[in-house]
MDAnalysis code that builds the backbone (N, CA, C; Angstrom):
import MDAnalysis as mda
import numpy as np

u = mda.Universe.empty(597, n_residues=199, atom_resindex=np.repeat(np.arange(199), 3), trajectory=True)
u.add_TopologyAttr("name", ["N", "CA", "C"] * 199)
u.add_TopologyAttr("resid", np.arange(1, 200))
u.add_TopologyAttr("resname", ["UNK", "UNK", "UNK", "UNK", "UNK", "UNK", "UNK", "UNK", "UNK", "UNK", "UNK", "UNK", "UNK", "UNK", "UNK", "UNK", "UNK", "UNK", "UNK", "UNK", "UNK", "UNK", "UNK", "UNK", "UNK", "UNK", "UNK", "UNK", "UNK", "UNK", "UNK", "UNK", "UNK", "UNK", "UNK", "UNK", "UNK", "UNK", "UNK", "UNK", "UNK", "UNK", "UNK", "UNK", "UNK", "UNK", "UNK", "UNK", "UNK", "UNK", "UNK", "UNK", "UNK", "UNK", "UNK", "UNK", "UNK", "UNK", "UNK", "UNK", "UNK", "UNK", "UNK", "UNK", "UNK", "UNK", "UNK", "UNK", "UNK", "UNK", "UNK", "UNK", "UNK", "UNK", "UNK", "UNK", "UNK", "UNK", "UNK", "UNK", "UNK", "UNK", "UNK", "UNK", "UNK", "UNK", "UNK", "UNK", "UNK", "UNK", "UNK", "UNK", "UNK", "UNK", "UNK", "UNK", "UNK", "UNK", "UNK", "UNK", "UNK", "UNK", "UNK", "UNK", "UNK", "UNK", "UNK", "UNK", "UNK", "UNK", "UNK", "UNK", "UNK", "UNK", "UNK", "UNK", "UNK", "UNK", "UNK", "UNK", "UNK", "UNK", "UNK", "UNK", "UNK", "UNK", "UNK", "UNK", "UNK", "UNK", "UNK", "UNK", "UNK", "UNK", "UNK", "UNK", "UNK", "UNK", "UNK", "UNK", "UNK", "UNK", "UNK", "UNK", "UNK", "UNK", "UNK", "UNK", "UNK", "UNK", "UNK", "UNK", "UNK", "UNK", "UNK", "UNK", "UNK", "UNK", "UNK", "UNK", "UNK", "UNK", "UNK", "UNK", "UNK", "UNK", "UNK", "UNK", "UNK", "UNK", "UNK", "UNK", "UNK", "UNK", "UNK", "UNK", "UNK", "UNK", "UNK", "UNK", "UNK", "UNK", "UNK", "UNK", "UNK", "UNK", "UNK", "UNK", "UNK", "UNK", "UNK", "UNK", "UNK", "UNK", "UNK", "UNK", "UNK", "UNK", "UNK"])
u.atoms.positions = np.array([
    [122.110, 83.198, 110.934],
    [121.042, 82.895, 109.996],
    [119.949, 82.137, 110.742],
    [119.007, 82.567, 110.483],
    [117.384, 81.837, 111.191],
    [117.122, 80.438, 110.831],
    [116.074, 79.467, 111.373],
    [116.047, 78.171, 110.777],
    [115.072, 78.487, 109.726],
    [114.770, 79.417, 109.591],
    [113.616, 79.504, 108.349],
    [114.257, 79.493, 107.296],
    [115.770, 80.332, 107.483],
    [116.538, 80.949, 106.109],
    [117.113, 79.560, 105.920],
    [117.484, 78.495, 107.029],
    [117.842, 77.503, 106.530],
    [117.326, 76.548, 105.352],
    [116.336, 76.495, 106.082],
    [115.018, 75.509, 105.349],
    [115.093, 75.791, 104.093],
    [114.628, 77.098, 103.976],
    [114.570, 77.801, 102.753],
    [115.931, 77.683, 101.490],
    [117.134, 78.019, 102.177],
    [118.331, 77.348, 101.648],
    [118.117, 75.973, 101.392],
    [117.842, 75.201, 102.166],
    [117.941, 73.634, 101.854],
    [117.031, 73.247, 100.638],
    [115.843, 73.595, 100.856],
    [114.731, 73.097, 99.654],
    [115.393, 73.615, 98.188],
    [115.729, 75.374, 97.973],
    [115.897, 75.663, 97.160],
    [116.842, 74.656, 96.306],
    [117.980, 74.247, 97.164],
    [119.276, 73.782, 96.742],
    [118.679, 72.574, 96.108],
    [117.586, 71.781, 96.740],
    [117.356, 70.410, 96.409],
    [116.235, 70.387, 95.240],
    [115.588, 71.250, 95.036],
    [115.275, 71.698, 94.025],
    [115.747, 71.859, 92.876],
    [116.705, 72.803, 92.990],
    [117.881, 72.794, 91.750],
    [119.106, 72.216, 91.288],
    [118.742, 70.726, 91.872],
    [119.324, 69.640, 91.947],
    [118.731, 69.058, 90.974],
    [117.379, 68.871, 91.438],
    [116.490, 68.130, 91.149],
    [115.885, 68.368, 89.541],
    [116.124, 69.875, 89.099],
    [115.526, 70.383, 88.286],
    [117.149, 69.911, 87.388],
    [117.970, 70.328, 87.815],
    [119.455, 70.070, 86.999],
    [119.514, 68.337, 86.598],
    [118.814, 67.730, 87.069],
    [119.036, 66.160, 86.611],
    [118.103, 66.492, 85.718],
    [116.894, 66.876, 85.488],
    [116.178, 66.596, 84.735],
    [117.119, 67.174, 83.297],
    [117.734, 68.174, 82.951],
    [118.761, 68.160, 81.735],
    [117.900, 69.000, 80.905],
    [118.251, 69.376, 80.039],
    [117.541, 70.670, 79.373],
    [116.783, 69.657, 78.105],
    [117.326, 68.557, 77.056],
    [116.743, 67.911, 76.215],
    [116.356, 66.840, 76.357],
    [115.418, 66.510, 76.894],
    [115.409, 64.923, 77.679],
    [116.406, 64.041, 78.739],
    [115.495, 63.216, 79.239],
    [116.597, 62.389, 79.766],
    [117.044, 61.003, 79.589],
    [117.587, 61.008, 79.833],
    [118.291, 59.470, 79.783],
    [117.926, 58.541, 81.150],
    [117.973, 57.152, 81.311],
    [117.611, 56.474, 82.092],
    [117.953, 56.877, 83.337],
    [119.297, 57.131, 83.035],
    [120.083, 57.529, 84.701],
    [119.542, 58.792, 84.789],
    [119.670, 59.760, 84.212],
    [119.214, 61.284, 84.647],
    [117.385, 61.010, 85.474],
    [117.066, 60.232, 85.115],
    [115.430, 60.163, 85.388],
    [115.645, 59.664, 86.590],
    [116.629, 58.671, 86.690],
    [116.751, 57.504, 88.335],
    [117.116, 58.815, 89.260],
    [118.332, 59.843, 89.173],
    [118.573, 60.506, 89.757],
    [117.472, 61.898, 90.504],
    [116.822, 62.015, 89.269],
    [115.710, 63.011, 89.099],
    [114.201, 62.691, 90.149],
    [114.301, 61.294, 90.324],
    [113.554, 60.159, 91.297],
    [114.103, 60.921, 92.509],
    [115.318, 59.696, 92.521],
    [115.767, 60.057, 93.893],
    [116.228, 61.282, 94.726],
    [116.358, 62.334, 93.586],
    [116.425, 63.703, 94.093],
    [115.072, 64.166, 94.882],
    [114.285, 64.184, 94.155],
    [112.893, 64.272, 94.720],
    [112.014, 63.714, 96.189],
    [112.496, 62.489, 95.915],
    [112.563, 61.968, 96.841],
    [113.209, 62.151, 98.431],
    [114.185, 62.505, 97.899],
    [114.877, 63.258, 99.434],
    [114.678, 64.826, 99.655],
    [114.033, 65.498, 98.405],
    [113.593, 66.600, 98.660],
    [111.901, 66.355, 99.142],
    [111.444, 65.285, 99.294],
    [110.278, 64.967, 100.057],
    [110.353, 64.692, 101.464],
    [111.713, 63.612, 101.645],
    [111.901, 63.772, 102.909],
    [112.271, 64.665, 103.948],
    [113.162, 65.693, 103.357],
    [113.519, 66.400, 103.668],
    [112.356, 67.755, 104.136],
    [110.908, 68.100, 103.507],
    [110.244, 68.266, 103.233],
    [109.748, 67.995, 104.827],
    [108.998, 66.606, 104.747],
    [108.672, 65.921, 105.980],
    [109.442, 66.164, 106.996],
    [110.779, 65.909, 107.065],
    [111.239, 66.428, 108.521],
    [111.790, 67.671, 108.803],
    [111.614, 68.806, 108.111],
    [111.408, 70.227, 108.027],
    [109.958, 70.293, 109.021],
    [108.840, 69.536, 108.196],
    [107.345, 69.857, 109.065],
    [107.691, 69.430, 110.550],
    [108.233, 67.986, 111.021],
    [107.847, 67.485, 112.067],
    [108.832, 68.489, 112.552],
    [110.056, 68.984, 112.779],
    [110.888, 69.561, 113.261],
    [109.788, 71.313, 113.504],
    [109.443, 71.564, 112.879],
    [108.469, 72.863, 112.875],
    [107.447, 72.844, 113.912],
    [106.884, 71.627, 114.240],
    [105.635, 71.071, 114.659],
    [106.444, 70.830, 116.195],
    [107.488, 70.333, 116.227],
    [108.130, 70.278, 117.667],
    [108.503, 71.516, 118.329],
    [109.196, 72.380, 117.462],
    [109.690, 73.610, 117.713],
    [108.074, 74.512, 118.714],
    [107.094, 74.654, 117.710],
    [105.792, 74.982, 117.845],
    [105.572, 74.463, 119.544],
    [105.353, 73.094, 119.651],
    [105.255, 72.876, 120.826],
    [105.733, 73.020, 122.116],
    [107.193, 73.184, 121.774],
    [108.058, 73.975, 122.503],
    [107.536, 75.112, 123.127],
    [107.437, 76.173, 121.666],
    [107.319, 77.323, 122.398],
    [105.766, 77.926, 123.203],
    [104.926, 76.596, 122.932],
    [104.000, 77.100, 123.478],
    [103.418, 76.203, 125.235],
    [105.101, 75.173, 125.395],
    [104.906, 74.397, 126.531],
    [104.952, 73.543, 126.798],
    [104.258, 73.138, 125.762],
    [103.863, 70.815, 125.295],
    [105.119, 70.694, 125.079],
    [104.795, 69.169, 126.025],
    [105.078, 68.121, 125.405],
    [105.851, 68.056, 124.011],
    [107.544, 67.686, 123.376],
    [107.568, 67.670, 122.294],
    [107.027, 66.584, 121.287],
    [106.095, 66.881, 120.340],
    [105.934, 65.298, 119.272],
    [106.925, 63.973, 119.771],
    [106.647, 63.144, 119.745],
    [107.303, 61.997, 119.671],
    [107.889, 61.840, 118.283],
    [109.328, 61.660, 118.153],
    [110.094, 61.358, 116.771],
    [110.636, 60.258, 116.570],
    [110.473, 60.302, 115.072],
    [110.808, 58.651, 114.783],
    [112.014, 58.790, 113.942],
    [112.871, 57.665, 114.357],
    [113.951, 57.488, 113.621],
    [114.251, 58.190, 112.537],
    [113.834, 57.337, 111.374],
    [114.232, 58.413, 110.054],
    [112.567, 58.741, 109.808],
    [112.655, 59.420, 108.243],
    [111.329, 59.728, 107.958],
    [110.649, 58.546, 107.138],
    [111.489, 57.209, 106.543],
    [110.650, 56.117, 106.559],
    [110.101, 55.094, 107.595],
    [110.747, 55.383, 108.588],
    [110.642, 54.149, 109.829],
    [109.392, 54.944, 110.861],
    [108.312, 54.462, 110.774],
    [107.199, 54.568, 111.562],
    [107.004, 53.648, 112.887],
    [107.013, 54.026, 113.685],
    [106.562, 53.025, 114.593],
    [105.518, 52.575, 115.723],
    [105.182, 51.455, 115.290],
    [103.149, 51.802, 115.673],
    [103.229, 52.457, 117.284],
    [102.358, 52.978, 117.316],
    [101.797, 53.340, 118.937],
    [101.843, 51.862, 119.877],
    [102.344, 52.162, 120.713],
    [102.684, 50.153, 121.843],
    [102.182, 51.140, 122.926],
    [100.814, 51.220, 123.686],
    [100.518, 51.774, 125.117],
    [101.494, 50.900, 126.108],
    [102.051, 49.948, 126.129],
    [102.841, 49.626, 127.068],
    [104.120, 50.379, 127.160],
    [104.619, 50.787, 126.248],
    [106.098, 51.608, 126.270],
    [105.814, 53.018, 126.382],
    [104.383, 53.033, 126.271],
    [104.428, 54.836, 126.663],
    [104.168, 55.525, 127.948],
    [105.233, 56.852, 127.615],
    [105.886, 57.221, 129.033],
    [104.781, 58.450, 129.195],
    [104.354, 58.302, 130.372],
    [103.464, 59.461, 130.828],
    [104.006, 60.851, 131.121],
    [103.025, 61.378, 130.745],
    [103.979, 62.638, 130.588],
    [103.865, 63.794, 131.655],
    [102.873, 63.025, 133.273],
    [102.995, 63.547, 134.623],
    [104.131, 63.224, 135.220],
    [105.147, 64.322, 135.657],
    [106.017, 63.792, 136.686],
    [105.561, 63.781, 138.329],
    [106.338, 62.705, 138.676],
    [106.284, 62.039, 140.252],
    [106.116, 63.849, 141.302],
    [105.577, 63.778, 142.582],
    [105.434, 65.207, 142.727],
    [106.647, 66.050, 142.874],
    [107.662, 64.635, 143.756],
    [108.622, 64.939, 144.149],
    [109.779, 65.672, 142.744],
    [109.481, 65.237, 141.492],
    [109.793, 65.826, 140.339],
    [109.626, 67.148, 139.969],
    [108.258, 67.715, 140.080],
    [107.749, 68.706, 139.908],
    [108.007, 69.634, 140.856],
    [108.879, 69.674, 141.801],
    [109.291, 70.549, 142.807],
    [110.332, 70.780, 142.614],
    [110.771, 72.391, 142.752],
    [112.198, 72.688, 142.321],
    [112.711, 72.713, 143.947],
    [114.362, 72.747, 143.865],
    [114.681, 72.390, 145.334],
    [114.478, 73.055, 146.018],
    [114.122, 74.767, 145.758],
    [113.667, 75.800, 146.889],
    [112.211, 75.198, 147.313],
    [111.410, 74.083, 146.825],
    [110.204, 74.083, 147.539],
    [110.348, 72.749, 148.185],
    [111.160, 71.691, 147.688],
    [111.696, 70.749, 148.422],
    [112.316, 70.864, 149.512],
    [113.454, 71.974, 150.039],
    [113.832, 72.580, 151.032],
    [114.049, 74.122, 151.251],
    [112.942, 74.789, 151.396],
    [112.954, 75.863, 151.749],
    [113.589, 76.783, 152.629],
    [113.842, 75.881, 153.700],
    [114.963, 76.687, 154.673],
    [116.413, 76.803, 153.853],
    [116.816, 75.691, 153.098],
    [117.749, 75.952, 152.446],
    [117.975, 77.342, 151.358],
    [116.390, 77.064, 150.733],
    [116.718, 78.271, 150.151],
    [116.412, 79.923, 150.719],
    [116.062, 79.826, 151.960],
    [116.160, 80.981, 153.047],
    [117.288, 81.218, 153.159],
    [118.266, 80.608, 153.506],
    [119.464, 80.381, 153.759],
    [120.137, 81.161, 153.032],
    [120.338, 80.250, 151.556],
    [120.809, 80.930, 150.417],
    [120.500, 82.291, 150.415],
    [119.247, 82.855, 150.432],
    [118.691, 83.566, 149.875],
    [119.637, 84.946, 151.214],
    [119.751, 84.470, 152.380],
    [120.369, 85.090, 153.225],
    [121.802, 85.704, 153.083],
    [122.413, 84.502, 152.906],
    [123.851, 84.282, 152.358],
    [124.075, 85.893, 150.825],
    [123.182, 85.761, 150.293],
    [123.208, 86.547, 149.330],
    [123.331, 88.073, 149.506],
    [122.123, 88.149, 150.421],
    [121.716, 89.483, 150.964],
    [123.096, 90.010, 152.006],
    [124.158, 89.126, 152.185],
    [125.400, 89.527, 153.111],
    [124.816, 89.411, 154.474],
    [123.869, 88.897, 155.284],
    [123.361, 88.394, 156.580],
    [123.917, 87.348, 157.129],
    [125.125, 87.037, 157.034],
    [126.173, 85.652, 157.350],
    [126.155, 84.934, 158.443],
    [125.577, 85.894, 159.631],
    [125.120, 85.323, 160.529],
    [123.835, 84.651, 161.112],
    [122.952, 85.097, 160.240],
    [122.008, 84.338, 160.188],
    [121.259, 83.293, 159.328],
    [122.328, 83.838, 158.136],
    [122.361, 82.070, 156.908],
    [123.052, 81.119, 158.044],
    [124.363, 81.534, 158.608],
    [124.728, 80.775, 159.407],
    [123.887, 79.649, 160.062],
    [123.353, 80.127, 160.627],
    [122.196, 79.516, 161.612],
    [121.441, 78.753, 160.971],
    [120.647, 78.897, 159.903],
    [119.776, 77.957, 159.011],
    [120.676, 77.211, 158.306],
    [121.613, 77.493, 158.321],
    [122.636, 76.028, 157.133],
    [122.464, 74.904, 158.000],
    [122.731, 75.495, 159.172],
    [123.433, 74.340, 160.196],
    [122.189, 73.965, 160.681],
    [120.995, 74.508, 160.878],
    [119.761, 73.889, 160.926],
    [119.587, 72.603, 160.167],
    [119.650, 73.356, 158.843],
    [119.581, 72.336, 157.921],
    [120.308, 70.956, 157.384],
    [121.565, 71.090, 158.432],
    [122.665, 70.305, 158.195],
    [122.325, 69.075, 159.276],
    [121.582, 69.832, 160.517],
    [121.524, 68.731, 161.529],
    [120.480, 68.296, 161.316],
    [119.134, 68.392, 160.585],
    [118.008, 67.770, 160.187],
    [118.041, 66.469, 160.104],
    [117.355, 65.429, 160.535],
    [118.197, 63.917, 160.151],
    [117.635, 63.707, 158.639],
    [116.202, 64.558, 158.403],
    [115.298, 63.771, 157.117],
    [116.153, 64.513, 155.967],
    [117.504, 65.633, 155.823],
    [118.199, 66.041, 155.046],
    [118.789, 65.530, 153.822],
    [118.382, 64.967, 152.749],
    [119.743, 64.609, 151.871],
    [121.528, 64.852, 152.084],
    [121.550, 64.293, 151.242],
    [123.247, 64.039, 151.698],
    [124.113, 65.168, 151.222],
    [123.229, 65.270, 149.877],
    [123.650, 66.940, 149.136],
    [123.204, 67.950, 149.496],
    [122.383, 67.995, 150.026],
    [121.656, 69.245, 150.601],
    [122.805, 69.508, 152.041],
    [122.867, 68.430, 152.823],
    [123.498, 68.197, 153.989],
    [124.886, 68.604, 153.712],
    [125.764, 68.678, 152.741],
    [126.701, 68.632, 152.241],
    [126.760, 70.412, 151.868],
    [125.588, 70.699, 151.286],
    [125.723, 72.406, 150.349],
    [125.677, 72.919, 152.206],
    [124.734, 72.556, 152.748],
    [124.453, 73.080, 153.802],
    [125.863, 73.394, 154.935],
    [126.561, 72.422, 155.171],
    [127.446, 72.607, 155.738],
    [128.769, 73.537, 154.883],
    [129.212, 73.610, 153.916],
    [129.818, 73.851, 153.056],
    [129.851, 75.510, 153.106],
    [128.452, 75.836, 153.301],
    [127.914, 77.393, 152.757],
    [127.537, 77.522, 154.615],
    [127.495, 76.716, 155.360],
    [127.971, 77.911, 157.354],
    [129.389, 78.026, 157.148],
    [130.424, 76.922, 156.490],
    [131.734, 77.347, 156.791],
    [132.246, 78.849, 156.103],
    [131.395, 78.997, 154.776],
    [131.763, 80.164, 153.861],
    [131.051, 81.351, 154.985],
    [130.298, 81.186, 155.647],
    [129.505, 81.940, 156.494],
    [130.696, 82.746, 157.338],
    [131.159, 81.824, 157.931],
    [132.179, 82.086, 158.789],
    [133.280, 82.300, 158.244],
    [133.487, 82.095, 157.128],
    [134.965, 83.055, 156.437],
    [134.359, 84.591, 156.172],
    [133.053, 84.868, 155.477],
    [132.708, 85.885, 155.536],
    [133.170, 86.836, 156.660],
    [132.169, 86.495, 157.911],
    [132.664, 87.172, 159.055],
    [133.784, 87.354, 159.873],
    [134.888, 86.280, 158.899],
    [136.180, 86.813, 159.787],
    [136.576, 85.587, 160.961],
    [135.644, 84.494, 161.022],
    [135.423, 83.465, 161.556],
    [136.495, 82.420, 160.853],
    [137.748, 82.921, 160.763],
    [138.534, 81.317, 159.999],
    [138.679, 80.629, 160.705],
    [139.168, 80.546, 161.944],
    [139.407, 79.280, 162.620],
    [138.033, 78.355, 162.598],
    [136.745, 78.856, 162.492],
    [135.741, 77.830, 162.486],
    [135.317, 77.419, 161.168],
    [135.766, 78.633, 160.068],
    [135.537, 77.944, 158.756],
    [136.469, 76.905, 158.170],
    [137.788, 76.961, 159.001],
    [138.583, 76.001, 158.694],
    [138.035, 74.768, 159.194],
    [137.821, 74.593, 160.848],
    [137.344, 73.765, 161.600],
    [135.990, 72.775, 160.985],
    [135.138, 73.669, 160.303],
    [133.741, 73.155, 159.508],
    [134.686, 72.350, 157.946],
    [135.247, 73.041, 157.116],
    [135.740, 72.286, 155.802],
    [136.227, 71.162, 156.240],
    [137.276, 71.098, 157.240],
    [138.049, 69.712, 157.493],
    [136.825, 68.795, 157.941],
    [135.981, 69.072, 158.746],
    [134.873, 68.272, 159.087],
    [134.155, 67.583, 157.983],
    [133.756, 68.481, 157.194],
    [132.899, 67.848, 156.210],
    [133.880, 66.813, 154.864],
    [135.058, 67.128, 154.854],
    [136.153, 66.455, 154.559],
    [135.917, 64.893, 155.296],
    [136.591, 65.425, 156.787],
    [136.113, 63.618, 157.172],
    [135.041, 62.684, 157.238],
    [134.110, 63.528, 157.421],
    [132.823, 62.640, 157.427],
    [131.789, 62.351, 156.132],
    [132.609, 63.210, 154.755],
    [132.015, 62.672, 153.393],
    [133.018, 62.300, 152.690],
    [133.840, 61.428, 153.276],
    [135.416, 60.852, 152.466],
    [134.972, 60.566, 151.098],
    [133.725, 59.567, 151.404],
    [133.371, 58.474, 150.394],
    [132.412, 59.218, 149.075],
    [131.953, 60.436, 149.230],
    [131.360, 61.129, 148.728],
    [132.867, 62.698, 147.506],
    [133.230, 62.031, 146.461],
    [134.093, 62.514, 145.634],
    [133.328, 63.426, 145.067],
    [132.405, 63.797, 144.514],
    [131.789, 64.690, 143.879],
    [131.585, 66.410, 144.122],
    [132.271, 66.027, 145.922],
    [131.994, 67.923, 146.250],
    [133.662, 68.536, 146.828],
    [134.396, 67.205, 146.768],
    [136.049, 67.163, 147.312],
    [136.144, 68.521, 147.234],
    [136.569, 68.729, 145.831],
    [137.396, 70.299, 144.907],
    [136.834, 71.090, 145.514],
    [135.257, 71.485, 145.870],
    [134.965, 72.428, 146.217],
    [135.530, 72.395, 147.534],
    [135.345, 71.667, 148.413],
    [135.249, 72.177, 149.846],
    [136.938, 72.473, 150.427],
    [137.753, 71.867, 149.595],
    [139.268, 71.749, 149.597],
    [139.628, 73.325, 148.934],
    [138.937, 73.391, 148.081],
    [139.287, 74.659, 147.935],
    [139.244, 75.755, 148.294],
    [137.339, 75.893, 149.331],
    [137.189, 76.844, 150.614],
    [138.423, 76.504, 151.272],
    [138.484, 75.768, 151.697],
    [139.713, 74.903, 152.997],
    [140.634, 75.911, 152.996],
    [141.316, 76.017, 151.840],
    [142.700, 76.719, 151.163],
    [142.278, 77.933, 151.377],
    [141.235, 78.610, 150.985],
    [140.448, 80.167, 150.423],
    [140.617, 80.586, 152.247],
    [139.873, 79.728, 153.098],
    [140.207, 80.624, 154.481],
    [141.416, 80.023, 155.578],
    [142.301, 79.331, 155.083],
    [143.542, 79.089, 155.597],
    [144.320, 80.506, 154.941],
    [144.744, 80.852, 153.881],
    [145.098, 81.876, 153.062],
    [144.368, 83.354, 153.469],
    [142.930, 83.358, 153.891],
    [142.318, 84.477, 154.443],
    [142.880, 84.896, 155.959],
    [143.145, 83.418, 156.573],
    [143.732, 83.450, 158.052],
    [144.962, 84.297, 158.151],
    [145.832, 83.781, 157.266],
    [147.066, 84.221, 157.619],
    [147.465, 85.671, 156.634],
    [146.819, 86.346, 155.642],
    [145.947, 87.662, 155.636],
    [145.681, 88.201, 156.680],
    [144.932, 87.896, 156.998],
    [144.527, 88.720, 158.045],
    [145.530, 89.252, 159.485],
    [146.283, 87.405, 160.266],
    [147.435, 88.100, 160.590],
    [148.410, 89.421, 160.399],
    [148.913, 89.043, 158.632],
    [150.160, 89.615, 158.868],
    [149.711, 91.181, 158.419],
    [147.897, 91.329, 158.081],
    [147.708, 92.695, 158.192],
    [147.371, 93.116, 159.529],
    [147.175, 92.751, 160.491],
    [147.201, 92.917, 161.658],
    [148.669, 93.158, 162.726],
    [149.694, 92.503, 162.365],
    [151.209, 92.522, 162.638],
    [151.387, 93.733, 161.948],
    [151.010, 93.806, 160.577],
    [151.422, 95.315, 159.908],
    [151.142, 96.657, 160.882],
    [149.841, 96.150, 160.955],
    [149.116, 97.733, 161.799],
    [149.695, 98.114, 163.087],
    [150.598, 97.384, 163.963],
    [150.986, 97.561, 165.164],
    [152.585, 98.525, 164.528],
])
């Protein structure tokens, strides 16, 4: 169901809420209080239907979303000191293929099945000193996969354990690289005992 059909569901319902308190022969004190406050939240409701419409809108055309406020009674004045600009830093505005481009040569290599020459730019990129630590990290990670590609296990093994010891302190990429580790230890000895087979 669409958010229109929602909306549309919602008002109706609060409507005939609203119309059902009012009672077919007059009302009584309470039917009127209710008949209030029905209305009332079919106003608010009303209101944050628009602002929600008005964000959506901006969305799809790019902006910036509206700034939203708590509920639909709580306004809160404009303070130029708390407001957040809505230019990001440049270094923000750069996605990581333009932040490191050789990396994403690399990648982009790796993809195309050229293993030997992603090879080469990982490890470019790995020995860079001005490198991030993650970048430095994908970089080394993706020559060792390089070299399982080509049949290279003893050096893709040789590269995982490396990057193992020298990012102990760095937990966030463990699983992965432990798990290449395993992927061309297991490819190694594959390959053996299809090789023992063939004789």
């Amino acid at each position: 169901m669409s958010a229109s059909r929602y909306e549309a569901l919602a008002l109706t319902l609060l409507a005939i809420l609203a119309l059902g308190a009012r009672g077919l022969g007059g009302e009584s004190k309470g039917q009127s209080l209710t008949r209030a406050a029905l209305e009332q939240r079919l106003a608010e409701e009303k209101a944050r239907l628009a602002r929600l419409k008005a964000q959506l809108e901006a969305i799809r055309k790019g902006e910036a979303a509206p700034e939203q406020t708590e509920s639909p009674k709580a306004t809160k004045p404009a303070d130029n000191k708390q407001k957040v600009s809505a230019e990001k830093k440049p270094s923000e505005t750069k996605s990581p293929l333009e932040r490191r481009p050789q990396l994403g040569a690399a990648d982009a290599l790796y993809r195309l099945g050229r293993y030997a020459e992603a090879r080469k730019v990982y490890r470019a990129v790995a020995a860079a000193k001005d490198t991030p630590v993650p970048d430095r990290i994908w970089a080394l990670l993706q020559a060792g996969n390089c070299s399982r590609r080509l049949g290279e296990f003893d050096d893709a093994i040789e590269q995982f354990q490396l990057i193992l010891a020298q990012f102990k302190d760095k937990p966030w990429f463990k699983s992965h690289v432990e798990w290449a580790l395993r992927a061309a230890q297991w490819e190694k000895r594959w390959q053996r005992a299809a090789e023992g087979a063939g004789e």
